[in-house]
C-alpha positions in Angstrom: 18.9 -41.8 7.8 20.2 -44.9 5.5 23.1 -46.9 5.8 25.1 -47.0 2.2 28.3 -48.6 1.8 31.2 -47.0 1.4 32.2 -48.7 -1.7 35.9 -49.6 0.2 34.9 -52.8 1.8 34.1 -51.1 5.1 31.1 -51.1 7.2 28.7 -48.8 5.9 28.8 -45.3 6.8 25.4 -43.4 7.8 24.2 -41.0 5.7 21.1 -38.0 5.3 20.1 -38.2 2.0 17.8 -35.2 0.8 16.3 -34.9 -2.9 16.5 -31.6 -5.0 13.8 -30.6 -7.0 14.2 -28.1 -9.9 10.4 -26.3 -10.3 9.6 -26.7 -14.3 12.3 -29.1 -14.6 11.4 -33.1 -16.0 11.6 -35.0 -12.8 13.4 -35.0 -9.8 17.2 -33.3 -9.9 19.2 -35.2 -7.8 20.4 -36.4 -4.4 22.3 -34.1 -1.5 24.2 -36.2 0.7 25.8 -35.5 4.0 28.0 -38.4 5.4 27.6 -38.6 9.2 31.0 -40.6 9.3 32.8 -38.3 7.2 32.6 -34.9 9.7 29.6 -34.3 7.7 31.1 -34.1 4.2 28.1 -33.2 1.9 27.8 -34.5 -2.2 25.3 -34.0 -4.5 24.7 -36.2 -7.7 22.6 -35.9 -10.2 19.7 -38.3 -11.2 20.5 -40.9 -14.6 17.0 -40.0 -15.7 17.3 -36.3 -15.1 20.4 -36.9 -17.1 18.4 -38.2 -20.0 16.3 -36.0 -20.4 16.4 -33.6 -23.1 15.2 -30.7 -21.2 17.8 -31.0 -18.5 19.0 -28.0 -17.0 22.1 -27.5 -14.3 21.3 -26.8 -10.9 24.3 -23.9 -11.4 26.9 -23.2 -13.7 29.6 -24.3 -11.3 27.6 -27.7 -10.8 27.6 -29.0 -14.7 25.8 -31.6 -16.0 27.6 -35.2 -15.5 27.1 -38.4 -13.7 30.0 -38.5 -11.1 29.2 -37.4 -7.7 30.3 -33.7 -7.2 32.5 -33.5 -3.7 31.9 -31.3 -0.9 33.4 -28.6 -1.5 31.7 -27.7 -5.2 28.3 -29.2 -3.4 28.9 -27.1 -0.3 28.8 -24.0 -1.9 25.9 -23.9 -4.2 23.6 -25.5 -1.5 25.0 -23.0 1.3 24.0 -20.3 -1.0 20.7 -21.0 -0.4 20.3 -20.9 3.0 19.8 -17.5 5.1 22.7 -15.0 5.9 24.2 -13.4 9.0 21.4 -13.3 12.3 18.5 -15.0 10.3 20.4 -18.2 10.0 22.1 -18.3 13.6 18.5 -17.9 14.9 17.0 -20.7 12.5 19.8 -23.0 13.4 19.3 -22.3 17.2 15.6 -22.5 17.3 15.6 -26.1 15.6 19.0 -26.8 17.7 21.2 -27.4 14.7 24.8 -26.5 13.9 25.0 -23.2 11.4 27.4 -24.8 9.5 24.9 -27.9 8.7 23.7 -27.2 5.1 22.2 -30.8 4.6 20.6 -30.1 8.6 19.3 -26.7 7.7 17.8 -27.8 4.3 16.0 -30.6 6.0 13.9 -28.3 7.3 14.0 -25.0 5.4 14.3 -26.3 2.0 10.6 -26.5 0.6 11.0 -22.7 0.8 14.4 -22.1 -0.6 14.4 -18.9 -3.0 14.1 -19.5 -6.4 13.1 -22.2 -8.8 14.8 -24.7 -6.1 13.6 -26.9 -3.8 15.1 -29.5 -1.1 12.9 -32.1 0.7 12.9 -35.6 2.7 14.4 -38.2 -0.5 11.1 -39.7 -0.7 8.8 -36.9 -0.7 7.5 -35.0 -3.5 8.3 -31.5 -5.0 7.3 -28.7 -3.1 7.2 -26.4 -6.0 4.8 -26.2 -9.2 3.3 -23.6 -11.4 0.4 -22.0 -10.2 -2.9 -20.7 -11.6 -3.8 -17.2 -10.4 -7.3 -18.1 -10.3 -7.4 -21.7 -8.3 -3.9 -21.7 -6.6 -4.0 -18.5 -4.8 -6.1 -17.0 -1.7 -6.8 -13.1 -1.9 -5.2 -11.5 1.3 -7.4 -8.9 2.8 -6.3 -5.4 3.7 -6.2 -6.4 7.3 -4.2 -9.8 7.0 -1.8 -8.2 4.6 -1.1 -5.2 7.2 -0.7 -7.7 10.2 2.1 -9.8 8.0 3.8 -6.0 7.3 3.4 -5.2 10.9 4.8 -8.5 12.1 7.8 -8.2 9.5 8.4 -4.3 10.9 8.5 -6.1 13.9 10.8 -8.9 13.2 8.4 -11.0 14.3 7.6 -14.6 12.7 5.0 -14.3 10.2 3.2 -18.0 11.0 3.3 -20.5 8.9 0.3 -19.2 6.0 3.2 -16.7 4.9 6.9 -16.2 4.8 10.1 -14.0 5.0 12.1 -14.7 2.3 15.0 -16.3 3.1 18.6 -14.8 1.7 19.6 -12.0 2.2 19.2 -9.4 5.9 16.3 -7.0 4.9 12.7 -7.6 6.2 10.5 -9.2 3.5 7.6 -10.9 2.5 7.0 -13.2 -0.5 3.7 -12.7 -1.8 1.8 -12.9 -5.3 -0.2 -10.0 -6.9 -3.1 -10.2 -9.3 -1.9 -7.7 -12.2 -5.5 -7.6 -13.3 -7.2 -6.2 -9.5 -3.2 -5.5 -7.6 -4.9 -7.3 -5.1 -2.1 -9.5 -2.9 -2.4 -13.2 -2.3 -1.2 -16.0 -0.7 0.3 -19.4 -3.1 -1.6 -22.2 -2.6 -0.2 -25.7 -3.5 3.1 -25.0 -4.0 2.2 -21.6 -6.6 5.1 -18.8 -6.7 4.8 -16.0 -5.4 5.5 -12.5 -7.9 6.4 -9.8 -5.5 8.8 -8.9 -2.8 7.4 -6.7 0.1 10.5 -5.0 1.5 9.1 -3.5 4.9 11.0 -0.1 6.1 11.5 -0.8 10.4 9.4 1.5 12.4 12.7 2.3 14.3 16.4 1.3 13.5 19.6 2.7 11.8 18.5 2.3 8.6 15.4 5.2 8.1 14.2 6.4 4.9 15.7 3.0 3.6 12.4 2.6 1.4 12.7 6.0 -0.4 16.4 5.2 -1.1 16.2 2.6 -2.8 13.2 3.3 -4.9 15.0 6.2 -6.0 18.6 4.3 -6.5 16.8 1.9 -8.9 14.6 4.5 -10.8 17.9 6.6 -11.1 19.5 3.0 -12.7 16.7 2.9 -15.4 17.4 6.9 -16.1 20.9 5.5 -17.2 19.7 3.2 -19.2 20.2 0.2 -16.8 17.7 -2.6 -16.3 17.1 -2.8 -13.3 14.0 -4.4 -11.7 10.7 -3.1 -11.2 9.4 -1.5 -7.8 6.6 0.6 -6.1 6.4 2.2 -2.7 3.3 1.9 -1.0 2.4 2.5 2.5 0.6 -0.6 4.3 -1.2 -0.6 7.6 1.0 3.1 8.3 4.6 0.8 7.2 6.2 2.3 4.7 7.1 -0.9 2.1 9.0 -1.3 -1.7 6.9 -3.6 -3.8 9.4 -5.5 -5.9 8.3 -7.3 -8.9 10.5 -10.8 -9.1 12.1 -10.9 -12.2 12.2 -14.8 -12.0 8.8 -15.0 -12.6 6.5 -15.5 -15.9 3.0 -15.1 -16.2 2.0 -17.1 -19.1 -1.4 -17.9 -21.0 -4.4 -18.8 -19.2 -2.6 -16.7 -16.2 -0.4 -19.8 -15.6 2.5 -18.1 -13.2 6.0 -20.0 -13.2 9.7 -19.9 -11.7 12.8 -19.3 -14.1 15.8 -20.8 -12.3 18.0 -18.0 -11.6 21.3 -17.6 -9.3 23.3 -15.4 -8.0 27.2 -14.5 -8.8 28.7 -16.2 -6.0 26.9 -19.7 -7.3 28.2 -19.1 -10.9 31.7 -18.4 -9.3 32.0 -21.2 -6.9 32.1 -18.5 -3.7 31.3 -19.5 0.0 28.6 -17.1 0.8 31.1 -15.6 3.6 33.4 -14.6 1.4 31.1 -12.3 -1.5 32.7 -9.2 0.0 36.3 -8.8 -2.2 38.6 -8.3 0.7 37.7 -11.2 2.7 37.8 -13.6 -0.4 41.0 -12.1 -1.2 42.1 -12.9 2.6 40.8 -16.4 2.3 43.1 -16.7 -0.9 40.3 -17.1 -3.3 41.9 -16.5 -6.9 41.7 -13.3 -8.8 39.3 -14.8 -11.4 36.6 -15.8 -8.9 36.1 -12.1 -7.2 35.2 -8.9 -7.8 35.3 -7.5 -10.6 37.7 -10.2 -12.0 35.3 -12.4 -11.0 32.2 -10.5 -12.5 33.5 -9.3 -15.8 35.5 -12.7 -16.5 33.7 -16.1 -16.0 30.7 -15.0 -15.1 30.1 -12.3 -18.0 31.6 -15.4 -20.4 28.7 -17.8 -19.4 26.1 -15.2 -21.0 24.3 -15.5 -24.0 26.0 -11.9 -25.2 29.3 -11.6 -22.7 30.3 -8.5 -24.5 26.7 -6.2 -24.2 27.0 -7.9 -20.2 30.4 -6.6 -19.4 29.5 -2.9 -20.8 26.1 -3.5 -19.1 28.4 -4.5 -15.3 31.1 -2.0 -16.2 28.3 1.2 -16.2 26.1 -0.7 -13.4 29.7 -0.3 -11.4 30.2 3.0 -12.3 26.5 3.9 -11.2 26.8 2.2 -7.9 29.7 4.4 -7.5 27.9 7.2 -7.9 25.1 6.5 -5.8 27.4 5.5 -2.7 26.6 1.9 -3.1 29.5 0.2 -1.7 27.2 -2.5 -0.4 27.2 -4.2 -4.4 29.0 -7.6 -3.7 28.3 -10.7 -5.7 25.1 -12.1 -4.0 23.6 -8.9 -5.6 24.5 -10.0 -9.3 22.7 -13.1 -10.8 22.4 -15.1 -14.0 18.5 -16.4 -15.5 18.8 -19.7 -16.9 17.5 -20.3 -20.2 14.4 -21.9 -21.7 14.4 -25.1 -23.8 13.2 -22.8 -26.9 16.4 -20.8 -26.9 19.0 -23.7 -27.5 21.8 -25.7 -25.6 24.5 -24.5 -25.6 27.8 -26.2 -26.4 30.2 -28.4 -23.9 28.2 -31.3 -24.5 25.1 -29.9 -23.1 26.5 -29.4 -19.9 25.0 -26.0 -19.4 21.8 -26.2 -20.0 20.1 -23.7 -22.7 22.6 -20.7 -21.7 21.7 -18.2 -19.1 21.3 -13.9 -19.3 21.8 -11.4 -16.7 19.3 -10.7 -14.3 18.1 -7.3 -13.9 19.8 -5.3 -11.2 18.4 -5.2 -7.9 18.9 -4.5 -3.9 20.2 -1.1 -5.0 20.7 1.4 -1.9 22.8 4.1 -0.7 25.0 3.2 1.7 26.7 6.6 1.8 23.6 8.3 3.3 24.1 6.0 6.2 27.6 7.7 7.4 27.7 5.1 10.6 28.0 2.1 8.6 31.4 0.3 6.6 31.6 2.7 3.5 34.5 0.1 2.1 33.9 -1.3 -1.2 32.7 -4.6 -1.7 33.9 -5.0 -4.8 37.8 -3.2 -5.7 37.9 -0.9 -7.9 41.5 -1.5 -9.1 43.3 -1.0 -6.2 41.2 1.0 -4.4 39.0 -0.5 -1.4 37.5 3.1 -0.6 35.4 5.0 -2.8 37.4 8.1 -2.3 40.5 6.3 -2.7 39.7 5.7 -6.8 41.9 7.4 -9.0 42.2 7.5 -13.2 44.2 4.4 -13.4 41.8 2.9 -11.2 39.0 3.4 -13.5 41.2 2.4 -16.1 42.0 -1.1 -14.5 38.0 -1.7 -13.8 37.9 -1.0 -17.7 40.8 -3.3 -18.8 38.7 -6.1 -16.8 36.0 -6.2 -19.4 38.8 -8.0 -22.0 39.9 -10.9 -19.8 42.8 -12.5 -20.8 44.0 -9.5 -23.8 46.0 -6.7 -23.9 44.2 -3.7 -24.5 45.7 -0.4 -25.8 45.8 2.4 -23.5 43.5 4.9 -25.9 40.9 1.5 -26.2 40.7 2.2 -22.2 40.8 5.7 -21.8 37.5 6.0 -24.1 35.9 3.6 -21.2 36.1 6.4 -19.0 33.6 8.4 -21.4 30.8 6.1 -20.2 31.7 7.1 -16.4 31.6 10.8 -17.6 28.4 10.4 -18.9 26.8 8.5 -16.2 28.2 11.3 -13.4 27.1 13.8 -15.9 23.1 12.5 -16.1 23.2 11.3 -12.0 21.9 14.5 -10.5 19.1 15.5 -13.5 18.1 11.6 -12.8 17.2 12.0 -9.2 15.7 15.5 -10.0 13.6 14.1 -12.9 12.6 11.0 -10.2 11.5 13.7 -7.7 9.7 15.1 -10.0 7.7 12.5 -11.1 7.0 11.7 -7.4 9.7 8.7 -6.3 10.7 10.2 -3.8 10.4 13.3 -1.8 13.2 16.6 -2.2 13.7 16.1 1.9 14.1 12.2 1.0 16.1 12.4 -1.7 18.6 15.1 -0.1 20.9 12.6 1.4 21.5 10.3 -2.0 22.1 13.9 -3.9 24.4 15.0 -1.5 26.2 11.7 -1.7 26.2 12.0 -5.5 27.1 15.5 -5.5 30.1 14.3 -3.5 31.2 11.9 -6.0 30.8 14.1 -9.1 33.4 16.6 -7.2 36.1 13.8 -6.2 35.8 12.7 -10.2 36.1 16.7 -11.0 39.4 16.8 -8.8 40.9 13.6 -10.2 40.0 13.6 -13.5 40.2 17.4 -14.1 36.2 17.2 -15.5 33.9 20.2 -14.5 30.3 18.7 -14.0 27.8 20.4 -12.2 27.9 19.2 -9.0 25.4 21.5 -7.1 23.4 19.6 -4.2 21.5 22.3 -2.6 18.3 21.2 -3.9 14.8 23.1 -2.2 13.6 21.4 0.1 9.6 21.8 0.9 8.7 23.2 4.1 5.7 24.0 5.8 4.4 26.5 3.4 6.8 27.0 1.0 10.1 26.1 0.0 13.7 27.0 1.5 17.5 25.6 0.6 18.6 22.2 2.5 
């Protein structure tokens, strides 16, 4: 700890300093604070010479660049965002015998591996983070160590300290890197990123299949004409796993791999982590314009390099999570790439960096094929909080969203709902044409059809359409094939 004064005269008040390191960025970010004195009010301020320099970049959009001090609860947020959710972090925090609610305590110790570009260490020690060489800053991973790190994950068990889970969110993964010339998988040395997500499918739980579902969700995205990001399944050591390519990564001449700085919604908005589900934000009275789709389509589409082609690009991403029972899509799953220096600053003074564009979409699952768990939406759609609650003016509310702040005729809106048609219309031939091509099986891809096929009707009844919805796809058994 150091003693600083408290600039009133008084005696001075204890406090843990921790510096923040940016990977690519020139020089060291900043300073996180946590008063001791003050009931542990955090700050964060950012460094004169990072202030200078011409390459500066924001930590977040809701942290510009200045030189006063940002308070606690703007520093709060952003650095809270990093930390793990839900069981992971209770478990963290007890194991090192630390309050959950201690960002600056928790960073301390977890923030050399904080996701992303990001990194939070001792004040006087270096970065953590640098780009890495494929060829000198990585160790191959053999078939067996790679299996025993799956196996562990499956397990929930600690994956020692040559390896990692990541650390938001509550599925089961591993951080690795991945030659693109030989697929082999290996291990950052010195700091290196890593490219790929291992998602690891439990060998028991509530949650079965979980590995076929998504790969087909996000391949049924791409069939719409979504971006969405990149991912294998593979089998390792007899664990079913997703391969997930991170889209924050860059593999550069001379096979140089580095981190773009990326976060998520909730950052750009200025939301508490607790609160990225719309109903409990709205019960914590968190305005309008900082969730949902309010949120989503309004400040955070308007920090985009094209806000218009990212609200019509949110607005069918919406209307495909819809379809595909996602009702798990809350704003941790949205996020923002910052820009490169080659691009150009954008205006307010520089503030914000060299603009930012929207992250490919990703953690994509149906929730509807797992009837046992909360099929509320995380996100409203109008008024409705159920997805068989959603009604045509419903539709017509999400589409009124994309013109924050104007008045939009009724016949502007009404043509809206002719992306939604399409999308419901291509849904089923999507998952067909990804069964086809081998994503998934017909026995694993019966439950997200079903759900679809579900979804399709309730949009028949409401909106007097008449899409096929048929769902009783063949399903191969034993020697031949027979209707689910």
């Amino acid at each position: 700890m150091s003693g600083r004064g408290t600039g009133q005269g008084g005696p001075p008040a204890l406090q843990r300093e921790l510096a923040v390191w940016l990977d690519g960025a020139p020089g060291r970010v900043g300073l996180l604070s946590a008063r001791v004195a003050a009931g542990g009010a955090v700050s964060f301020v950012y460094d004169a010479a990072y202030l200078n320099h011409p390459q500066a970049v924001p930590l977040s959009v809701s942290l510009p660049l200045r030189t006063a001090a940002y308070a606690d609860a703007e520093t709060r947020i952003f650095f809270d965002n990093l930390l793990p959710e839900g069981e992971r972090r209770r478990a963290e925090a007890l194991g090192r015998r630390i309050d959950p609610a201690d960002v600056v305590g928790l960073l301390e110790v977890l923030g050399r591996e904080c996701p992303g570009a990001v990194s939070v260490v001792p004040s006087a020690a270096p970065p953590t983070k640098a780009p890495g060489h494929l060829d000198t800053d990585y160790e191959v991973l053999s078939e067996a160590r790679i299996a025993a790190l799956v196996e562990d994950a499956a397990a929930g068990r600690p994956t020692g300290e040559r390896a990692r889970f990541s650390l938001a969110g509550v599925q089961q993964k591993l951080a690795v890197a991945r030659d693109p010339a030989s697929g082999f998988f290996l291990l950052p040395r010195n700091g290196a990123p890593t490219t790929w997500l291992i998602k690891v499918e439990a060998r028991q739980g509530e949650y079965h299949g979980i590995v076929a579902n998504e790969a087909l969700c996000l391949s049924v995205l791409r069939r719409l004409g979504l971006p969405a990001v990149h991912a294998e399944r593979s089998v390792i050591g007899g664990i079913r796993v997703l391969l997930v390519a991170r889209y924050d990564r860059i593999i550069g001449p001379g096979r140089l791999v580095s981190r773009r700085h990326q976060e998520d919604a909730a950052q750009v908005l200025g939301v508490p982590r607790e609160l990225k589900y719309e109903a409990d934000a709205e019960r914590a009275g968190v305005p309008a314009g900082s969730r949902g789709f309010s949120g989503l389509l309004g400040r955070f589409a308007g920090v985009l390099r094209s806000p218009g082609d990212a609200r019509v690009q949110l607005v069918e991403a919406a209307h495909a999570n819809w379809l595909l029972g996602n009702c798990d899509a809350h704003l941790k799953n949205f996020a923002v790439l910052h820009g490169m220096p080659e691009v150009g600053r954008l205006t307010a003074p520089g503030r914000l960096g060299f603009g930012f564009d929207l992250a490919p979409f990703y953690d994509v699952v149906c929730v509807g094929a797992y009837p046992d768990v909360d099929q509320t939406l995380a996100m409203h759609i109008g008024r409705a909080e159920q997805w068989d609650a959603v009604e045509r003016q419903d539709w017509l509310a999400l589409a009124g969203q994309m013109f924050p702040g104007r008045r939009i005729g009724a016949g502007i809106l009404a043509r809206q709902l002719d992306w939604l048609k399409q999308a419901a219309a291509a849904a089923l031939p999507a998952i067909d044409a990804a069964v086809g091509e081998g994503v998934a099986t017909r026995e694993e891809a019966k439950p997200i059809r079903d759900v679809v096929g579900s979804r399709v009707r309730h949009l028949n009844r409401t909106l007097k359409w008449d899409i096929p919805a048929e769902t009783d796809a063949p399903i191969r058994r034993g020697g031949g094939w027979a209707l689910s």
